[in-house]
N, C-alpha and C positions, 0 to 999 in steps of 0.2 A: 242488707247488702252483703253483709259475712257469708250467709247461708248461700246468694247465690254464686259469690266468689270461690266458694269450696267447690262447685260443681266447674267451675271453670277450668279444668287443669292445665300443664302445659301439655299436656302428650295432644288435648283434646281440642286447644287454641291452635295446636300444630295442623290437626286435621281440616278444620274449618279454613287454615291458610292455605293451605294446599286446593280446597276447594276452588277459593277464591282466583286463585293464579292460573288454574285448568279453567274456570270460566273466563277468562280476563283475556285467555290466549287461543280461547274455543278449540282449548284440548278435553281429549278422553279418558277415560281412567284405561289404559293397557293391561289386557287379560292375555298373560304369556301362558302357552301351551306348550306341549312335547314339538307338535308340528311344526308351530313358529319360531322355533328354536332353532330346530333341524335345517328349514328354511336360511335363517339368520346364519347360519354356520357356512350354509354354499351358498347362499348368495346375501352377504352383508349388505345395511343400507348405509346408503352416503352419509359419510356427517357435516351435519349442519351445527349453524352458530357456536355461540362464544357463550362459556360459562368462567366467571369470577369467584374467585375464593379471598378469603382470608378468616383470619381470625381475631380477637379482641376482646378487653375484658369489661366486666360491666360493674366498676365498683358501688360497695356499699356506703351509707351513709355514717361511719364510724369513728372514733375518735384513735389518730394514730397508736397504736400498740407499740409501750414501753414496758420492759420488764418488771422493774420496782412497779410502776401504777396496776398493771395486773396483778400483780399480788398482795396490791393493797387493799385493793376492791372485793379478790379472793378471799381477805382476810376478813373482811368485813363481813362480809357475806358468811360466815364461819361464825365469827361474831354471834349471829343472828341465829344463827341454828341452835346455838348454844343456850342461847336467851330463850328461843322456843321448848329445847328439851328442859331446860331446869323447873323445878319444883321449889318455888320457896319454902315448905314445908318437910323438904328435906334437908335443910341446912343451910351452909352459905354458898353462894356461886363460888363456882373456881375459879381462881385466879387466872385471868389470861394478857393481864400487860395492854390493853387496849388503848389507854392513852400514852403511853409513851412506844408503841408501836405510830401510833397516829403522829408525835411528832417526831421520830425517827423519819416516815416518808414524809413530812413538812419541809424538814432540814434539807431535803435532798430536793424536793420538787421548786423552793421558793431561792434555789440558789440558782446565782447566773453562770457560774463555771463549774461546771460537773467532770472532773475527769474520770479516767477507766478505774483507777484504782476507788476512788468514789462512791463510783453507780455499783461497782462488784462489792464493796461491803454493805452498800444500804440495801442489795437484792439479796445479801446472806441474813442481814437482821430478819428480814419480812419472809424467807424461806422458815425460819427457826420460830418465829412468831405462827406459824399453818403450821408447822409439824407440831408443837403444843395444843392448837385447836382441834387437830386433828384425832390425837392421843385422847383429849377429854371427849369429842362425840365419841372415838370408841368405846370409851367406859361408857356412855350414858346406853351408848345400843347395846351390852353385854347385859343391861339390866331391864333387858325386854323390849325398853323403849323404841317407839318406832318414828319413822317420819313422812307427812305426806309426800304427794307427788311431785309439788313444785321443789319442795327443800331436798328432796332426793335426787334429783334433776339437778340440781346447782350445787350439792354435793358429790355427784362421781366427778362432772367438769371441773369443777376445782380438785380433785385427787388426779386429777391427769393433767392442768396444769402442774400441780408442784413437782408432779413426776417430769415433767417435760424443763422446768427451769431448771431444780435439784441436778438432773443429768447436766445444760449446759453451766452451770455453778461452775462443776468439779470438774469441768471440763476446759474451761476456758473458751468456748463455743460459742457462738450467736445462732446457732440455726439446727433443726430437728425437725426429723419429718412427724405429717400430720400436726404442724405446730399450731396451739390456741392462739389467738388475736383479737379473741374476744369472748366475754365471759355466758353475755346471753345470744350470743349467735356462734357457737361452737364450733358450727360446719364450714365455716369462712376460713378461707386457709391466703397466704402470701401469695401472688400469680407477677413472677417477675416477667414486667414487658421490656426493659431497655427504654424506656423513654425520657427524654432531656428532660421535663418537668416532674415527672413521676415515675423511679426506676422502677418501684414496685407499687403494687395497686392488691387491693382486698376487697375480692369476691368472686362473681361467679368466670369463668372463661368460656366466651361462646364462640362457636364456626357457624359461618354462613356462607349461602352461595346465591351469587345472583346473577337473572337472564333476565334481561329485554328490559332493565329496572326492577324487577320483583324482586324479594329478598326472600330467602327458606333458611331457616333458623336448622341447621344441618345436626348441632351437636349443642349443650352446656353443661358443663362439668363445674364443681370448686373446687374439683383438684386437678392441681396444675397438668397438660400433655403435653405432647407432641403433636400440633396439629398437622404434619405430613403426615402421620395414618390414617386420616381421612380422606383424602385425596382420593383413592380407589371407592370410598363408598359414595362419596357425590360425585363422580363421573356415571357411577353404577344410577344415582337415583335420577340422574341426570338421564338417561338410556331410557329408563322407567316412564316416565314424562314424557319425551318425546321419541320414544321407537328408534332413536340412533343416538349414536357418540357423536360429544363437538367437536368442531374441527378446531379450536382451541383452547386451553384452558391458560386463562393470566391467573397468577399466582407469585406469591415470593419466594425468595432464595431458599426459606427451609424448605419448600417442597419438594425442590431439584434434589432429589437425592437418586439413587442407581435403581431404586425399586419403580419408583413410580415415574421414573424416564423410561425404563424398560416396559412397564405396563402401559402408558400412552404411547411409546414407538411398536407397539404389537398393535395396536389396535387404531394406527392413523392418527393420531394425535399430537397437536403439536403444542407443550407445555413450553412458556414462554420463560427468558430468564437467558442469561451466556450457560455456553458448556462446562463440565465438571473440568477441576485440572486448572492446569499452566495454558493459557492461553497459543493454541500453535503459529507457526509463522504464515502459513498458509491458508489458515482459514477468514473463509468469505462470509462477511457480518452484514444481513442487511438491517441497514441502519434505520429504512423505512421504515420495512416491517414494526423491528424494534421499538423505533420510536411511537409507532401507531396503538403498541399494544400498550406500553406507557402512557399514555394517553387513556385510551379503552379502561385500564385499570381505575382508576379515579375513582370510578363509578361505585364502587366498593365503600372506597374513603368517604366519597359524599352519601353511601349508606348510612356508616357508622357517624359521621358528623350530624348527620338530620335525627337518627334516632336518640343521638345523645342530649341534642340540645332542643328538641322539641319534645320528642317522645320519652323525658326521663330515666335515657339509660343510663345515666353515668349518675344519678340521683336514688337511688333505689334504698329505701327507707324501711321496707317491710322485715322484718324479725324473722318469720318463722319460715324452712327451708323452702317448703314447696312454695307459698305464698311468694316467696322471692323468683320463684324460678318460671312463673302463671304470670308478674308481673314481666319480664324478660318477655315471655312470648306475647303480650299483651303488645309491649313497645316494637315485635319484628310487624304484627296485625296491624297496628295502626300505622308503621311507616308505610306499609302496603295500599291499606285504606289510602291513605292522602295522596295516593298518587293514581289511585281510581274513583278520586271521587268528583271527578268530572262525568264519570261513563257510567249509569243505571246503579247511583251508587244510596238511592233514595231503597229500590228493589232489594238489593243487597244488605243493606242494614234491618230491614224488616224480617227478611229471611232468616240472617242471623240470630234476630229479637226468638223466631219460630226458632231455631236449632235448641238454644239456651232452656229458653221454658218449658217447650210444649214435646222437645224429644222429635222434631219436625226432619227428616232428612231433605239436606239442601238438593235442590232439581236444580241448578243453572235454567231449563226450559218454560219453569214453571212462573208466572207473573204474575206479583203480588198488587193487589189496589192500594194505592196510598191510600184513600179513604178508609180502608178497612182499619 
């Protein structure tokens, strides 16, 4: 199952979804030319439907990241290397302080009141405790000695944690870019959402956009953006698909910014949300409209509600980057799936079964025998 999960990627789960949505909507693949363009320029075509945006994260399955416990683990982990390099037939190990580094973060983890001044000396003890394990690997590597892959691997991450706690130490700081959160998933970075249960959340951040109920997994990153820069490429992919711009796009208050009000009012667009500014005295609010789009937006939310709690988005367990990121697009496929799998969806799983193994290009025309 590993072997054929590596072939799964997300670029290539993206592709097979897109398939899926062009059959589903008995759309084409659009082959833009000089012509059609020229065309499009003097005489545009009308835009139709509504596309839905937003954004959200998909966290990982991890244990909250505290400063001293990372650098305990660091330590340990240090520890280990050390144990690997030594030679007992070259004398005695070096002294590295192990058990009373270990109960240094005891004192600290097994107490109920930890103030600031507290937690800032027992994360100096265990800083100075790595910079000693540190000093001894690099004597053992000055003496030729090497290490494999994995201890080499858990060695630079650990010298870029202590570089990243060392700076907020001296600094009095809570926060650093590209900050660790975790020791064997290094690429997991903080993605502040604002939310009442969970201000911040650790893992990936993804954009989506959805029409007619389908979902297209637009962007994922695990470092934190700006999802209003998006905006102009899912209108753009939106064009792509169906040969015109919507006539409206729901979206939130980041997107409302001067760039991308001014790119949908060139282009007939009407991006949903109040205007920029102080409210004027005269301006005429339809409150229908408004509230319809209020409404319409939902659809979004009950995206991300159904992939989260059926499809394992907000569970995501896998360690290694891409693996993380093939499971993401796995969960936008399946929410997809469960919502065509009243319609020829026997056909469609089989074809898939062909994409995967056999290198089969999906025909939407082409009709598979169950039997076979």
């Amino acid at each position: 199952m590993t072997r054929f999960r590596k072939r799964l990627t997300a670029e290539r789960l993206m592709e097979i979804n897109e398939k899926f949505i062009n059959d589903a909507q008995n759309l084409e693949p659009i082959k833009q030319s000089k012509d059609k363009d020229d065309d499009d320029k003097k005489n545009p075509p009308t835009n139709k439907g509504t596309l839905i945006v937003d954004a959200t994260c998909a966290p990982s399955q991890i244990k909250y990241p505290r400063d001293h416990e990372l650098l305990s683990e660091g330590r340990e982990k240090l520890e280990g290397i050390i144990d690997f390099l030594h030679d007992p037939l070259e004398g005695r190990k070096p002294r590295t302080y192990r058990e009373k580094a270990r109960k240094d973060y005891l004192r600290l983890a097994r107490s109920k009141k930890n103030g600031a001044k507290k937690i800032h000396k027992a994360v100096g003890k265990q800083l100075r405790y790595i910079h000693r394990d540190l000093m001894i690997i690099e004597r053992f590597m000055s003496k030729g000695k090497t290490l494999p892959g994995k201890y080499q691997k858990q060695l630079d991450v650990i010298k870029d944690l202590y570089v990243q706690q060392k700076y907020m130490y001296q600094n009095h700081i809570h926060s650093v870019s590209n900050r660790i959160v975790n020791l064997r998933q290094p690429f997991l970075r903080p993605i502040v959402r604002g939310k009442a249960k969970s201000p911040t959340e650790f893992g990936a951040k993804l954009d989506i956009s959805v029409v007619n109920g389908l979902v297209c997994l637009e962007k994922q990153s695990f470092e934190a953006y700006n999802e209003s820069e998006l905006l102009e490429t899912e209108i753009e992919h939106y064009r792509e698909r169906y040969a015109c711009y919507p006539t409206r796009v729901l979206a939130d208050k980041i997107y409302r910014n001067r760039s991308n009000l001014a790119y949908c009012k060139e282009r007939g667009i009407r991006l949903s949300g109040p205007a920029l500014g102080r409210p004027k005295r005269a301006a005429v609010v339809d409150k229908k409209a408004e509230y319809k789009d209020i409404c319409d937006r939902v659809e979004v939310e009950r995206a991300f509600s159904l992939a989260k709690r059926r499809f394992s988005l907000t569970q995501i367990r896998t360690y290694l980057k891409e693996t993380t990121q093939t499971v993401i697009a796995l969960s936008i496929l399946a929410l997809n799936l469960s919502k065509l799998q009243c319609v020829q969806n026997i056909n469609w799983l089989l074809n898939l079964l062909q994409i995967l193994f056999d290198g089969f290009i999906y025909e939407p025309d082409k009709k598979v025998a169950f039997m076979q």
